[in-house]
C-alpha positions in Angstrom: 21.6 38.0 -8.6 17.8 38.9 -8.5 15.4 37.8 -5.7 13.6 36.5 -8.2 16.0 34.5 -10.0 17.7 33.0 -6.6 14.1 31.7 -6.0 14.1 30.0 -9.5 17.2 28.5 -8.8 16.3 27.3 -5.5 12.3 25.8 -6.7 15.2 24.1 -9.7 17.4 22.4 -7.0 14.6 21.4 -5.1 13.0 19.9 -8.1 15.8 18.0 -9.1 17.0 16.5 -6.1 12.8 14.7 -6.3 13.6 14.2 -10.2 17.3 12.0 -9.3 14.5 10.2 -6.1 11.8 9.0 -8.8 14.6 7.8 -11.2 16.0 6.0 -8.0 12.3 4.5 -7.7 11.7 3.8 -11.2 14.9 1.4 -11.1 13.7 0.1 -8.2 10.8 -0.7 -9.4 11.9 -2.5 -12.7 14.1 -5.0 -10.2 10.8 -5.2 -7.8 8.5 -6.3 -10.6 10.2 -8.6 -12.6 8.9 -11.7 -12.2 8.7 -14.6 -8.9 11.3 -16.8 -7.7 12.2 -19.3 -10.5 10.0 -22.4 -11.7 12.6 -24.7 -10.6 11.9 -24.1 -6.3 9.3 -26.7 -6.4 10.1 -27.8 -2.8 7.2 -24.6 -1.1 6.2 -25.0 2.2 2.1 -25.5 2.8 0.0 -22.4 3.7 -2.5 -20.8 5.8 -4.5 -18.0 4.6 -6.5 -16.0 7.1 -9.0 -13.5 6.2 -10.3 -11.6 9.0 -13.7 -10.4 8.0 -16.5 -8.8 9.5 -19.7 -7.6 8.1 -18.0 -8.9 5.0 -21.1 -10.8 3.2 -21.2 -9.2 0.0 -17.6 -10.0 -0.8 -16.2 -12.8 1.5 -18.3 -15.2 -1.6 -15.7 -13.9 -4.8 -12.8 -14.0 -2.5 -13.1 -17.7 -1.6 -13.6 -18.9 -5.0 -10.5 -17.3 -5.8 -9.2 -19.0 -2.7 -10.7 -22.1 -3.8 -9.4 -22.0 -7.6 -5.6 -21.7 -6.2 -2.8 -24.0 -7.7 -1.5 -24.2 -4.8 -4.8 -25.4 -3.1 -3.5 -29.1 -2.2 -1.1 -27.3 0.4 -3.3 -24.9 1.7 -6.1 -24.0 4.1 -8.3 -21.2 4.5 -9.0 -19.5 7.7 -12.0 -17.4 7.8 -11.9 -15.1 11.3 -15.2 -13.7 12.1 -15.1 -10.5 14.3 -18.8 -10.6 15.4 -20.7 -10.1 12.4 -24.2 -9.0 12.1 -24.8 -9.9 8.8 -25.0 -13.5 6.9 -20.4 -13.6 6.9 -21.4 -16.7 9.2 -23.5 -18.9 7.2 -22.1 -18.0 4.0 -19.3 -19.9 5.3 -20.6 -22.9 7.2 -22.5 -23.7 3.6 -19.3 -23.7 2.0 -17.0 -25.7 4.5 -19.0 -29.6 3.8 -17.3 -29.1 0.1 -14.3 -27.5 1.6 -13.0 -29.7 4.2 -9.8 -26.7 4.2 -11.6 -24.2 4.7 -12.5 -23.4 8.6 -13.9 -20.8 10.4 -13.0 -19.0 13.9 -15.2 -16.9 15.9 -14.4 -14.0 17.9 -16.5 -13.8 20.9 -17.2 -9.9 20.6 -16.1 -7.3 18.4 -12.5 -7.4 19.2 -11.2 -5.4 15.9 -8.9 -6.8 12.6 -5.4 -7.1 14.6 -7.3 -9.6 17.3 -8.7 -11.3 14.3 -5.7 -12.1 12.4 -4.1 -12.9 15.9 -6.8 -15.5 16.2 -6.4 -16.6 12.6 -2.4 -17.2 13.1 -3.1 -19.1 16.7 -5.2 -21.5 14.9 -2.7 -22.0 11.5 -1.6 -25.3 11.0 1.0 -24.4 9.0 4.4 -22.2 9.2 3.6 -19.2 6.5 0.2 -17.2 7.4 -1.0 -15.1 4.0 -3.5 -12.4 5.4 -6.1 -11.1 2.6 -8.7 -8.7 3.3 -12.5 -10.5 2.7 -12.9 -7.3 -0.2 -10.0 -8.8 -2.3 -10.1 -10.7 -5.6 -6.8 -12.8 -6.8 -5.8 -14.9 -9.8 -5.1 -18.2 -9.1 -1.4 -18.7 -8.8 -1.3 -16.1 -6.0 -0.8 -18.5 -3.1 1.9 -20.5 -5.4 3.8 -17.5 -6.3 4.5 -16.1 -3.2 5.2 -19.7 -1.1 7.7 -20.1 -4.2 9.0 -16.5 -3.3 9.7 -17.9 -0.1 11.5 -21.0 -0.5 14.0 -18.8 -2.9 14.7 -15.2 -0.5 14.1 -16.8 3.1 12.0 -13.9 4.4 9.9 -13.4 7.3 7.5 -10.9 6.2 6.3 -10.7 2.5 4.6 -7.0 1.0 2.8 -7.7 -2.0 1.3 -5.7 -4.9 -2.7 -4.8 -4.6 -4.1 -3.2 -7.5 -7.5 -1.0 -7.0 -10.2 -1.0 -9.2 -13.3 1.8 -9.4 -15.4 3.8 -11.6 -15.8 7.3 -12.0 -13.8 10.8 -11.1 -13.8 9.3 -7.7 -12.9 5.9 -8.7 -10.0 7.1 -11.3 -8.4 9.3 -8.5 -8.1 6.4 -6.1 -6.7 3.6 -8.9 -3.7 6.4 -9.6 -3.3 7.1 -6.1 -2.6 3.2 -5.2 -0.4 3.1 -8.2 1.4 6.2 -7.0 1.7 4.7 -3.8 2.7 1.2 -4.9 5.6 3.1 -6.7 6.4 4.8 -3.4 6.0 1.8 -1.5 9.2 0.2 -3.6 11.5 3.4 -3.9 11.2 3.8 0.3 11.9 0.0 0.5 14.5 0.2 -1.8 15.9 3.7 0.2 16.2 1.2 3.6 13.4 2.7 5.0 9.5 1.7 4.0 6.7 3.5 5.1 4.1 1.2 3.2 2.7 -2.0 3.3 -0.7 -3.6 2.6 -2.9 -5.7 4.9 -4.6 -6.5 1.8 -1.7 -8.7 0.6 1.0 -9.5 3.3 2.4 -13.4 3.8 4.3 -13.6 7.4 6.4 -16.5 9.4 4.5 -17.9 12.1 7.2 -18.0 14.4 8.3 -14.6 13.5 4.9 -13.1 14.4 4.6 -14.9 17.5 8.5 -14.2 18.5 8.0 -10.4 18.2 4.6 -10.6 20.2 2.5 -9.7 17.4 0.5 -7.0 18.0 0.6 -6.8 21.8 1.1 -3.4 23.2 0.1 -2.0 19.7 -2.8 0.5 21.0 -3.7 1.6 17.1 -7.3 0.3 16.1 -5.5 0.5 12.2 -1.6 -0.1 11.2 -2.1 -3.9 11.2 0.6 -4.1 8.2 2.9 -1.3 8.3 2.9 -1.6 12.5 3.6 -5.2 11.9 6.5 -4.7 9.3 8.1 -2.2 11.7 8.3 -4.5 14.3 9.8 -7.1 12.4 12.2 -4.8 11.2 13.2 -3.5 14.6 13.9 -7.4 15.9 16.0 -7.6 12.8 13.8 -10.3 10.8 14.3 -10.4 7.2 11.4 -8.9 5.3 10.9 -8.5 1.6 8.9 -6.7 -1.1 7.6 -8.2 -4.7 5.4 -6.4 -7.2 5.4 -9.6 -8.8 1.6 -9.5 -11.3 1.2 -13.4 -10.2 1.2 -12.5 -6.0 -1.3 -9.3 -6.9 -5.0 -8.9 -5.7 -7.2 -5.9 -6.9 -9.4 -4.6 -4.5 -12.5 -1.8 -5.4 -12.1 1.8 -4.9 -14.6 3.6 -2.3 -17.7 4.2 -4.2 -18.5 7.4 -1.9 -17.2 10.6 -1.2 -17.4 10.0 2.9 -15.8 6.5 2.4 -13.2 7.8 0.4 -12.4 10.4 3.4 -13.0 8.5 5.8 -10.3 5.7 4.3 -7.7 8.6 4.0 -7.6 9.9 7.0 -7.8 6.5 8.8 -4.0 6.1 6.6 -2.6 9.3 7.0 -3.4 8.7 11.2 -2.3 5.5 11.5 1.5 6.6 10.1 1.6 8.8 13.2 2.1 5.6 14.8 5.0 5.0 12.5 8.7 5.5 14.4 11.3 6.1 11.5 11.6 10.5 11.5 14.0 10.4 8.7 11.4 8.4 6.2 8.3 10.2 7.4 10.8 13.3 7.2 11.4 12.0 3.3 7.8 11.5 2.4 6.5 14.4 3.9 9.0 16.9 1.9 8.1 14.4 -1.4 4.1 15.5 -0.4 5.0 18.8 0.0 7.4 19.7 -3.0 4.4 21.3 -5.2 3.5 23.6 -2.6 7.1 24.7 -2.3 7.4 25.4 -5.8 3.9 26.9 -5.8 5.4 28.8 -2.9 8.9 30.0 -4.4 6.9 30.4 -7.7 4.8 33.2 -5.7 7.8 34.7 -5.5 9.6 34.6 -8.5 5.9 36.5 -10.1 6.1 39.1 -7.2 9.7 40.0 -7.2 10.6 40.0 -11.7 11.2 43.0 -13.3 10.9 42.9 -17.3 14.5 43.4 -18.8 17.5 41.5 -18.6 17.5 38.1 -17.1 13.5 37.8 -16.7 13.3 35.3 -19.7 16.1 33.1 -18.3 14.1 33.2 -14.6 11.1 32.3 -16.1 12.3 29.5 -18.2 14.5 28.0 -14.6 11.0 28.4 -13.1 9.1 26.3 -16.1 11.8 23.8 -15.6 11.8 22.9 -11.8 8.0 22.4 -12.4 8.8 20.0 -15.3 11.8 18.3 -13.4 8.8 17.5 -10.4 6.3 16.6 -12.8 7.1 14.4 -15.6 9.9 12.4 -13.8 6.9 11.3 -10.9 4.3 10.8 -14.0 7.0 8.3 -15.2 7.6 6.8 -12.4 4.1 6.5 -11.9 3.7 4.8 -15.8 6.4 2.1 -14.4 4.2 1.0 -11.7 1.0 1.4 -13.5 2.6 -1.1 -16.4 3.1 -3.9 -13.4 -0.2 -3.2 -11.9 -2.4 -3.2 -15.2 0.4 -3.8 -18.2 0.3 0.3 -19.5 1.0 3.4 -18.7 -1.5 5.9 -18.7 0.1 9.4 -18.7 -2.6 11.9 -18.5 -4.4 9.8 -16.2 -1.5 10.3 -13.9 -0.3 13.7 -14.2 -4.7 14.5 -13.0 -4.2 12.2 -10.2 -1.0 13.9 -9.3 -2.6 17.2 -9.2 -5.5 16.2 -7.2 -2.8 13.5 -4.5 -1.1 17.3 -4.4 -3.8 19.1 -3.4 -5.8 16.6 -0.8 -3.0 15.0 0.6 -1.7 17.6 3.1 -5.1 18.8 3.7 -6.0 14.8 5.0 -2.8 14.8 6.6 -3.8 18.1 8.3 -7.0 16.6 9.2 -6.2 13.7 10.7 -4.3 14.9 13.5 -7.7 15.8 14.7 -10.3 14.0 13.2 -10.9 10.2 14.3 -13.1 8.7 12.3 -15.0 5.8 12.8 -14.7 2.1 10.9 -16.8 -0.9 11.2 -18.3 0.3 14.1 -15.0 1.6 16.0 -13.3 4.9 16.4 -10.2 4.4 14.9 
């Protein structure tokens, strides 16, 4: 057997294993986003909704009509947690609170970061289930409804729910696939035993549980509030759960610059450093790495074939291992993209997939050395 033609077979077998993964996922997914817990739990506990913000003047406004518009509003209060603004995050909520009498506001003394604020925000709940949103978010208004009903039916301790991102452009398209990508991924390594995702942007948590762990105490990471958090939960052996339920979703915008955009990645890809499960990082790694492999073995296949027999067969094994990564992650990626904005959008996808493939390892690369700064802080 050629050179050539062993490094065909082996790009092929690589290739499939990651097809039989995303056809793992796309089950997984169907079973994660059909639906909420039944009508019929009507007995759901009240809720506290915290929303750390800081600097967050421009956006905090939408989010609390949203908050305000809820179903579920008559067993609910919001907790706005103010990390030391400099901007008008203060008074925009003091105007609102006379008309509100459940919405309040807690002040941080100094600039203390998001995990002291939604530490803060849980101290002062007056309820048993905490819902953290991120002041950027938008929701529908059966969010708060859906997921308390989630709760009275599965019994969990932590809740990851779906955010969807929104944005315009090249820049703005690239970052919409990549969330749905990742919302995808986010399922399939839940559904493996071993998730790697979660979003602070849309995560509902037991009061007691966060307080029995210790919340984040000893956690040194300025980032990592939610997938630190789920970690922990998990290692204490509290139930946790995932639903891409549309109902429980937010949609938050994509980064409107270039330096955002960066500076947004590699404040993710540093954070899961943090992240203590070798066999799932091991996972995602070779899943971000596959097209380089193939690029790699496909090097090699074009360096070592010789025209004659066998060269059409090696070629055509080659064409096929890129197939077998491509279109099975481009469908996988249609599933979640149906959940997150009810169709699939194939092109759209396979360019995202391309671009995820190129920038991801370089980001990941760069963050073991870069440390960017965010509202204010080195992360």
């Amino acid at each position: 057997m050629s050179t050539a033609l062993c490094a065909a077979l082996a790009a092929l077998a690589l290739a499939l294993v990651h097809a039989a993964r995303m056809n793992a996922w796309r089950e997984a997914l169907r079973n994660a986003g059909a639906g909420g817990a039944p009508e019929a739990a009507t007995e759901v506990e009240p809720v506290s909704v915290v929303v750390p913000a800081r600097d967050a003047a421009e956006t905090l406004v939408p989010l609390l009509q949203d908050l305000h518009a809820q179903t579920h509003r008559a067993h609910m209060e919001v907790i706005v947690v103010d990390d030391h603004s400099s901007d008008g995050t203060v008074a925009l909520v003091e105007a609102m609170r006379p008309r509100w009498p459940d919405l309040r506001l807690v002040r941080l003394e100094e600039a203390a970061g998001k995990k002291a604020a939604l530490s803060a925000g849980i101290a002062a709940a007056r309820h048993g289930l905490v819902l953290f949103t991120d002041a950027d978010a938008r929701c529908g208004p059966d969010r708060v409804a859906a997921i308390a009903r989630h709760r009275a039916v599965h019994d969990w301790d932590l809740l990851v729910a779906p955010v969807r991102t929104q944005g315009e452009g090249l820049l703005g398209l690239v970052q919409v696939e990549e969330q749905v990508a990742l919302s995808g991924a986010a399922v399939g390594t839940w559904a493996e035993g071993a998730p790697l995702i979660a979003y602070g942007a849309n995560l509902a948590v037991s009061r007691e549980a966060f307080t029995a762990v210790g919340g984040y105490t000893g956690d040194r990471w300025a980032g990592g509030d939610d997938v630190f958090l789920l970690h922990r939960l998990r290692r204490h052996g509290r139930p946790t759960a995932l639903s891409m339920d549309p109902a429980m979703m937010v949609t938050v915008e994509a980064e409107p610059t270039r330096g955002g955009f960066l500076r947004q990645r590699l404040r993710w890809a540093g954070k899961m450093r943090g992240v203590r499960l070798r066999g799932a990082t091991l996972a995602a790694g070779s899943g971000v790495l596959l097209p380089w492999m193939l690029l790699g073995l496909s090097a090699l296949v074009l360096r070592e074939l010789r025209l004659g027999q066998g060269a059409l067969f090696t070629l055509g094994t080659l064409c096929s291992a890129w197939c077998a990564w491509l279109f099975p992650t481009v469908a996988m990626a249609g599933d979640a993209r149906r959940i997150l904005f009810g169709h699939a959008a194939p092109l759209r996808s396979a360019l995202a997939l391309l671009a995820f493939s190129v920038l991801a390892p370089l980001i990941a690369l760069a963050s073991l050395v870069v440390r960017p700064r965010w509202k204010g802080r080195r992360v």
